[in-house]
N, CA and C atoms as a LAMMPS dump frame, in Angstrom:
ITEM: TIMESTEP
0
ITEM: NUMBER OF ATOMS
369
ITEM: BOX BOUNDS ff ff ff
-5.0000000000000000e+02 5.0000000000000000e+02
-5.0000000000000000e+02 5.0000000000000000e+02
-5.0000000000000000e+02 5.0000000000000000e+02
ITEM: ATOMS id mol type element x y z
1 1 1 N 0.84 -1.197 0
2 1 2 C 0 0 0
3 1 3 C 0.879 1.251 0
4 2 1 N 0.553 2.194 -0.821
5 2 2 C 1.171 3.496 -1.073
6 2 3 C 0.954 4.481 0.037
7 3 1 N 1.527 5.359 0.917
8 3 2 C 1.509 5.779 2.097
9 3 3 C 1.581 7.383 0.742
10 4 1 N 0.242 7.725 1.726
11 4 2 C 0.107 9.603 1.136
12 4 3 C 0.885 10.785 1.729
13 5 1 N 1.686 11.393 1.14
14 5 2 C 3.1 12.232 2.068
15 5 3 C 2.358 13.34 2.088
16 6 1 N 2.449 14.068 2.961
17 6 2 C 2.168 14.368 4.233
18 6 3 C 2.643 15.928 4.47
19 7 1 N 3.27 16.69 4.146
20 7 2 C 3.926 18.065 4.936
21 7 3 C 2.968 18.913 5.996
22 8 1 N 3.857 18.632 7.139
23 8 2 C 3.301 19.281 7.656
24 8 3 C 4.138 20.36 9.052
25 9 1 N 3.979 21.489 8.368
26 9 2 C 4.818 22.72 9.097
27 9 3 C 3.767 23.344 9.9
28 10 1 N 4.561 22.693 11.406
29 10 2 C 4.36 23.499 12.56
30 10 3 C 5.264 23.834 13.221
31 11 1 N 5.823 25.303 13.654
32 11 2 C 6.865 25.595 14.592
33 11 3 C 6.315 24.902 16.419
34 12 1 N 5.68 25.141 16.73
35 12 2 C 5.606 24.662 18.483
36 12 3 C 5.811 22.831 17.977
37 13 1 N 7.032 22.482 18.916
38 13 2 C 7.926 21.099 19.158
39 13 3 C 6.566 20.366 19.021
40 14 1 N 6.195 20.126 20.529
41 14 2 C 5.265 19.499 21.345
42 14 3 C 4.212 19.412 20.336
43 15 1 N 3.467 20.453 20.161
44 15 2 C 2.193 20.235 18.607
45 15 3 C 2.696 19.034 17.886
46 16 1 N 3.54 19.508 17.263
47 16 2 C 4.217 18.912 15.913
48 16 3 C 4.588 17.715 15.922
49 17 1 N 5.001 17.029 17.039
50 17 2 C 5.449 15.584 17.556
51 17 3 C 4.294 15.093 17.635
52 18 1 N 3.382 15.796 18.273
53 18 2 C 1.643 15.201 18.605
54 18 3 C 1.057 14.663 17.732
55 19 1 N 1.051 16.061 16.288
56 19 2 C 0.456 15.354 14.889
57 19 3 C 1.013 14.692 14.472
58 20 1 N 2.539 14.662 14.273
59 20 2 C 3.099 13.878 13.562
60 20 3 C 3.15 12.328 13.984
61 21 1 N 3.372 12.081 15.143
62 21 2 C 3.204 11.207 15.876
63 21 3 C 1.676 10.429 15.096
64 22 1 N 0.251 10.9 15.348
65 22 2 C -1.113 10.657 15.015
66 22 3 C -1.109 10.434 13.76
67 23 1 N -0.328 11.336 13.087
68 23 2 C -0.687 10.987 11.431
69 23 3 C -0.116 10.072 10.806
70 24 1 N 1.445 9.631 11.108
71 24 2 C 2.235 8.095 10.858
72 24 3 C 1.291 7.081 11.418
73 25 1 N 1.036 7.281 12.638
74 25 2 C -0.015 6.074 13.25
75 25 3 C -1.471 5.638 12.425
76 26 1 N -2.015 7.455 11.904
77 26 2 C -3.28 6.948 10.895
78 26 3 C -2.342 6.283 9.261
79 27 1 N -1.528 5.749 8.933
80 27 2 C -0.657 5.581 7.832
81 27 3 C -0.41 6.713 6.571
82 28 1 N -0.029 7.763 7.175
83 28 2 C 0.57 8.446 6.341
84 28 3 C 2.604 9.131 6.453
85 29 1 N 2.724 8.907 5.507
86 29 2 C 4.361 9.492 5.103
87 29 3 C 4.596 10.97 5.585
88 30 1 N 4.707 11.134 6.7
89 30 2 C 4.642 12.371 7.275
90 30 3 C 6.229 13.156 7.054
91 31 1 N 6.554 14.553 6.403
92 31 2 C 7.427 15.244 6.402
93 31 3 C 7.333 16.226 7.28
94 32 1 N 7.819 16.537 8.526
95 32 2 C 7.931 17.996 9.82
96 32 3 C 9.289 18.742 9.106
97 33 1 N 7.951 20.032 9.364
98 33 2 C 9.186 21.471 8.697
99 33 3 C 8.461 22.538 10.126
100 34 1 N 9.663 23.148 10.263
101 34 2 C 9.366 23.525 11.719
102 34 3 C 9.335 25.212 11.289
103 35 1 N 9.663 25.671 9.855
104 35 2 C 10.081 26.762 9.945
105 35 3 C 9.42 26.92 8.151
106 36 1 N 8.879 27.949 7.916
107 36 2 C 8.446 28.567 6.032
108 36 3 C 9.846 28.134 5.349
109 37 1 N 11.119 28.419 6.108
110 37 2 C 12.412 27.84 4.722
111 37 3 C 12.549 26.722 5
112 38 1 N 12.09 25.522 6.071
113 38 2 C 12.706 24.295 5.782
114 38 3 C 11.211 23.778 4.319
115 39 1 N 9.456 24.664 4.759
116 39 2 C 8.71 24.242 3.758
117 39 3 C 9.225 24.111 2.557
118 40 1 N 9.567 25.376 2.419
119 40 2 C 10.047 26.259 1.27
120 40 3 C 11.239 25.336 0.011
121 41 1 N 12.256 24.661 0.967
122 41 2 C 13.372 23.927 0.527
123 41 3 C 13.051 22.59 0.259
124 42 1 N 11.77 22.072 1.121
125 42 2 C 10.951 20.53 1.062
126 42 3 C 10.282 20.521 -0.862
127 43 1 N 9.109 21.869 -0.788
128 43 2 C 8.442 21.727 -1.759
129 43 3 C 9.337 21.852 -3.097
130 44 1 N 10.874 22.362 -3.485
131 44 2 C 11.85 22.721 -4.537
132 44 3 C 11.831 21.147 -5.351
133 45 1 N 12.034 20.548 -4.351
134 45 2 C 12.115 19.136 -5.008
135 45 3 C 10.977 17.915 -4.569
136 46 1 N 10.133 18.587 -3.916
137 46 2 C 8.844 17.336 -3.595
138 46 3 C 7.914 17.832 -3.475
139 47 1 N 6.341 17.029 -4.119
140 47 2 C 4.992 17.204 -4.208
141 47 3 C 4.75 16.479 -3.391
142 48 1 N 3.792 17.125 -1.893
143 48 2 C 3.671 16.052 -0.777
144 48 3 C 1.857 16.032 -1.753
145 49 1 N 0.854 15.227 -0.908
146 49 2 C -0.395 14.838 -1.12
147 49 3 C -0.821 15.681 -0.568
148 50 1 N -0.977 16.268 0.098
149 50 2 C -1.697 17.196 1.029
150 50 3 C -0.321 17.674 1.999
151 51 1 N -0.999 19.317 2.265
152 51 2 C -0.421 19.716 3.357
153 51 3 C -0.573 20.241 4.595
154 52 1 N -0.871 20.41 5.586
155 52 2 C -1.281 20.906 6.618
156 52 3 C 0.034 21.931 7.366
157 53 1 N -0.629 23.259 7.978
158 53 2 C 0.119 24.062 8.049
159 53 3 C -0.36 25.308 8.77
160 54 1 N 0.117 25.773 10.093
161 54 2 C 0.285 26.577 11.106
162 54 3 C 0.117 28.098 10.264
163 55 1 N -0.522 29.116 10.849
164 55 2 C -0.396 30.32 9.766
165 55 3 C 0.84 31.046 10.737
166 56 1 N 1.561 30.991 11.72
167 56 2 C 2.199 31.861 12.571
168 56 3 C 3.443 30.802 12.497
169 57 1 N 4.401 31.166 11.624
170 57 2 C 5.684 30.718 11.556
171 57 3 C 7.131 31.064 11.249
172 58 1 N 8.079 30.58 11.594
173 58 2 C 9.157 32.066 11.158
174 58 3 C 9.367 31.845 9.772
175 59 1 N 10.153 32.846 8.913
176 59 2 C 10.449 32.856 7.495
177 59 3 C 9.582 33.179 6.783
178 60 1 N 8.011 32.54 7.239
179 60 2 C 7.426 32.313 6.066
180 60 3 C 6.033 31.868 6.184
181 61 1 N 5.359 32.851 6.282
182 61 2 C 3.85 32.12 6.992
183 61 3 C 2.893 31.41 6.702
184 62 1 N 2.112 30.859 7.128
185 62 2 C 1.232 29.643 6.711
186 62 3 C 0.428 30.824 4.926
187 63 1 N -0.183 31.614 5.904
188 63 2 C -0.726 32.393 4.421
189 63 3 C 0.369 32.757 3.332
190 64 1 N 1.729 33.172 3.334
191 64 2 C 2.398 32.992 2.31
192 64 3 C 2.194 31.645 1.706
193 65 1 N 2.413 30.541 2.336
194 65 2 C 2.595 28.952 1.874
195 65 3 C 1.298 28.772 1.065
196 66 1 N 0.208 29.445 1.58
197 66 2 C -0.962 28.98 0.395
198 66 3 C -0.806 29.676 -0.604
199 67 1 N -0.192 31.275 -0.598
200 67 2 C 0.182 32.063 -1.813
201 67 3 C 1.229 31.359 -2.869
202 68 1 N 1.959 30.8 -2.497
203 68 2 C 3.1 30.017 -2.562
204 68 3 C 2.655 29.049 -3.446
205 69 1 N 2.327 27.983 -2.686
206 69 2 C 1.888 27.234 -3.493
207 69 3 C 1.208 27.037 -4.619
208 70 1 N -0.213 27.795 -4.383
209 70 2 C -1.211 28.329 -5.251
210 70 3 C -0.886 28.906 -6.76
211 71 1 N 0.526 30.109 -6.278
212 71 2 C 0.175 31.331 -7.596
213 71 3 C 1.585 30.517 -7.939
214 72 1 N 2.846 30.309 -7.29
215 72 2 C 4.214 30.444 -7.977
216 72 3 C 4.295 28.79 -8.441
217 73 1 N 3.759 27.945 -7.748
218 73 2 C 4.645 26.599 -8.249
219 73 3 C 2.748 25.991 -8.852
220 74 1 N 1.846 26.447 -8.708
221 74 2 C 0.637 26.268 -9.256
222 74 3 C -0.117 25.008 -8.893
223 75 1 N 0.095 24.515 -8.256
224 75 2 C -0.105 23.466 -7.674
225 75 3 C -1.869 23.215 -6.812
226 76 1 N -2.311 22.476 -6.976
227 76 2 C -3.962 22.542 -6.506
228 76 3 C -3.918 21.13 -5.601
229 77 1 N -2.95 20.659 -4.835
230 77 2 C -2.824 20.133 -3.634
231 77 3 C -4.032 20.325 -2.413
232 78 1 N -4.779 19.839 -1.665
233 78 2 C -4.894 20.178 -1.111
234 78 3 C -4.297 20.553 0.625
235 79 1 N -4.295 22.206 1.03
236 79 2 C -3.813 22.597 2.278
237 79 3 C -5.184 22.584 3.29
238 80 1 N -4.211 22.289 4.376
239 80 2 C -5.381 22.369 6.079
240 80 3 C -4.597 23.465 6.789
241 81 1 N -5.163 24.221 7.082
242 81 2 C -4.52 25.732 7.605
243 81 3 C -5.129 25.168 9.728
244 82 1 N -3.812 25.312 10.408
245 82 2 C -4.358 25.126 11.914
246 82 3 C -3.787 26.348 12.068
247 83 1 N -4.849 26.888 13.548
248 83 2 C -4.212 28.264 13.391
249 83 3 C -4.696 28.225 14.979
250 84 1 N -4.128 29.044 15.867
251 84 2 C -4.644 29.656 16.939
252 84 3 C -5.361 31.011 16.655
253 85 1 N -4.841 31.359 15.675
254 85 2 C -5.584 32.924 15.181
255 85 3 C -7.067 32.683 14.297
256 86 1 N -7.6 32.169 15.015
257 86 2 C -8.776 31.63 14.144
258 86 3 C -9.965 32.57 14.096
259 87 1 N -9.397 33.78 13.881
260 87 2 C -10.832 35.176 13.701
261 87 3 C -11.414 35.02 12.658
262 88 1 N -12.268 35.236 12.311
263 88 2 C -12.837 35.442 11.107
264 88 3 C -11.848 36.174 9.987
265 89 1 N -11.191 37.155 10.199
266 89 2 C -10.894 37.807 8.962
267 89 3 C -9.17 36.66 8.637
268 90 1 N -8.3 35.963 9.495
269 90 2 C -8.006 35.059 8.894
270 90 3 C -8.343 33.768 8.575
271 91 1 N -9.454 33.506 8.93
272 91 2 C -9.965 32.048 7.991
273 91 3 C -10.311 32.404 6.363
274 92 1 N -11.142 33.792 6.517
275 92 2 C -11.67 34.115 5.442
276 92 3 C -10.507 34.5 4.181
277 93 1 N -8.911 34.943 4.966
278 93 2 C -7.783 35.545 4.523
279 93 3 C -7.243 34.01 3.684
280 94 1 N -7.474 33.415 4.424
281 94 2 C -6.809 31.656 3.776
282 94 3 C -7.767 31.134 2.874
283 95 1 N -8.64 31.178 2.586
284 95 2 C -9.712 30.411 1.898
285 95 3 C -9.383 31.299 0.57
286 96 1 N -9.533 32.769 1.096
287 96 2 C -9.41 33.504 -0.347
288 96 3 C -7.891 32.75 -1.151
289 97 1 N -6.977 32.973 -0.853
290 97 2 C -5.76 32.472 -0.911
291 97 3 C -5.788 30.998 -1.386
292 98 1 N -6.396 30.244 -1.011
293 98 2 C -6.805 28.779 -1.524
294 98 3 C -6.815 27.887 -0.607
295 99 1 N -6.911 27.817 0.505
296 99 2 C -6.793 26.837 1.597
297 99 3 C -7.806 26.275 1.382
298 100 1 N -8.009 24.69 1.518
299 100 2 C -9.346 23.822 1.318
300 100 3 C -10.013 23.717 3.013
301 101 1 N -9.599 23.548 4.097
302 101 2 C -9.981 23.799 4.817
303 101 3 C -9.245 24.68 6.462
304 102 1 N -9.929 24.938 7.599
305 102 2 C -9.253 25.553 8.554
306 102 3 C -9.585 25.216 9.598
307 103 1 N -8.476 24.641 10.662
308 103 2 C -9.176 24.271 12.028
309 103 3 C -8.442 25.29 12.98
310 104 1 N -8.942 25.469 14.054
311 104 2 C -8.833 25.953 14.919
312 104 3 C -7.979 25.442 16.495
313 105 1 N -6.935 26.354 16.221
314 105 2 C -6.273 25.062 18.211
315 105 3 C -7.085 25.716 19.33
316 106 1 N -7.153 24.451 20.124
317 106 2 C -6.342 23.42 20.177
318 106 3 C -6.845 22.744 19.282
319 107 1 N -6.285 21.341 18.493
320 107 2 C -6.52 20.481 17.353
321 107 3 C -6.244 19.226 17.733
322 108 1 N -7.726 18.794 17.686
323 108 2 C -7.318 17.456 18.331
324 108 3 C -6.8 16.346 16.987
325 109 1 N -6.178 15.757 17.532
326 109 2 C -5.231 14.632 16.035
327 109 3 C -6.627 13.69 15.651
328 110 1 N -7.166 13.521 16.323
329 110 2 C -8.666 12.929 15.207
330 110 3 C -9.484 13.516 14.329
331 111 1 N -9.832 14.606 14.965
332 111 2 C -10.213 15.575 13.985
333 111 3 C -9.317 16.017 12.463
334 112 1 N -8.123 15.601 12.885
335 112 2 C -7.317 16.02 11.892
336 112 3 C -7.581 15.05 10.877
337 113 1 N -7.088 13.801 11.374
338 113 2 C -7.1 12.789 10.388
339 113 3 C -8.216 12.508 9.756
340 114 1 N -9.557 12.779 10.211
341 114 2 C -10.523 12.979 9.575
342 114 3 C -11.064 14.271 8.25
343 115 1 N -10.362 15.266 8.321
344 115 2 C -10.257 16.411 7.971
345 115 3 C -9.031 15.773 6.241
346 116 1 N -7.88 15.122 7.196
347 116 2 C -6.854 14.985 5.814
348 116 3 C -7.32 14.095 4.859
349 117 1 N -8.331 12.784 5.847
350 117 2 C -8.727 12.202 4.511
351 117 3 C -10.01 12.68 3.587
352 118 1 N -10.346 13.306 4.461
353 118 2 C -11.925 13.671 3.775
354 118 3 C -11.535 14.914 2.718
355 119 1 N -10.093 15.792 2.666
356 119 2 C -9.562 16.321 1.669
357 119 3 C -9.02 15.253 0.475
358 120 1 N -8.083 13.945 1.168
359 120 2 C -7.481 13.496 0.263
360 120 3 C -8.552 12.48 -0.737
361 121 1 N -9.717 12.453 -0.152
362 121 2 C -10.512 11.879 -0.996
363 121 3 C -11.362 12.742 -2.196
364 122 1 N -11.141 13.847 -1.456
365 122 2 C -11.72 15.083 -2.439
366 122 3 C -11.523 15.068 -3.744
367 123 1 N -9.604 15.008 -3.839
368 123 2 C -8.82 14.933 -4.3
369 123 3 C -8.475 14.123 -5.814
């Protein structure tokens, strides 16, 4: 069976071990980028399946990464935007931008995995 890769950039350790941890366990090929330039240097040479992604990060922010993705390398992947900043005017800021969906922390890792496949089936 083909394992669906995975990027997923979150700067906070502890988060990031949590999902990553949950999402190898639901069987996916999980890549951790802790920072917009390790994303940035991941996506030069790899198309993950989906990505999931923090909007508050150094280098390079989750809303650049959907700009990013979207306009320069053109790509119609689907992204999961987690955010603690979950106001209205940035959910609405990511969707415009192209994000397929947005959760809100805390984020529980079931919800997630439910969320990545119900994108990757979209898909």
């Amino acid at each position: 069976m083909v394992k669906n890769k995975l990027l997923l950039a979150e700067d906070d350790q502890l988060l990031a071990s949590l999902l990553s941890f949950r999402l190898k366990k639901g069987g996916y090929e999980v890549k951790l980028s802790r920072d917009g330039k390790e994303v940035k240097e991941y996506l030069t040479d790899n198309t993950p399946d989906i990505i999931v992604s923090d909007i508050m990060m150094p280098y390079f922010s989750g809303m650049e990464l959907i700009a990013y993705v979207r306009k320069e390398l053109n790509l119609q992947i689907p992204i999961i935007i987690i955010s603690s900043a979950g106001n209205e005017e940035n959910v609405l800021n990511a969707f415009e931008l192209g994000a397929n969906d947005f959760i809100s922390k805390p984020v529980s890792p079931s919800e997630l995995l439910v969320r990545v496949a119900r994108e990757l089936n979209k898909s």
